[in-house]
C-alpha angles and dihedrals in degrees: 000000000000127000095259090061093040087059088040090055097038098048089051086047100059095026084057082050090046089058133112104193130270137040082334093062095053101046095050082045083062097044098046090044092045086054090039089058099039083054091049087042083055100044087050088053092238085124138040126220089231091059088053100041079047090229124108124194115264101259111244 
């Protein structure tokens, strides 16, 4: 299990905890997984911080 499912999983876990119940808590349990597995693509480097900020550095 890489970092990227690791976020995944973890996000859904406590998103799944966060929530109150309903069409809300699903809601909340999406948003939380889809930032869970954005963090472990990061830490896996199979994303970098820039593509997700949308800037880049200006090139030198």
């Amino acid at each position: 299990m890489n970092a990227t499912q690791t976020g995944l999983l973890a996000g859904l876990i406590l998103g799944t905890a966060a929530a109150v119940g309903g069409f809300a808590g699903f809601l909340i349990a999406l948003a939380v997984g889809a930032i869970g597995l954005v963090v472990g693509r990061v830490l896996d480097g199979e994303m970098d911080v820039r593509d997700i900020l949308g800037r880049r550095g200006r090139d030198r």
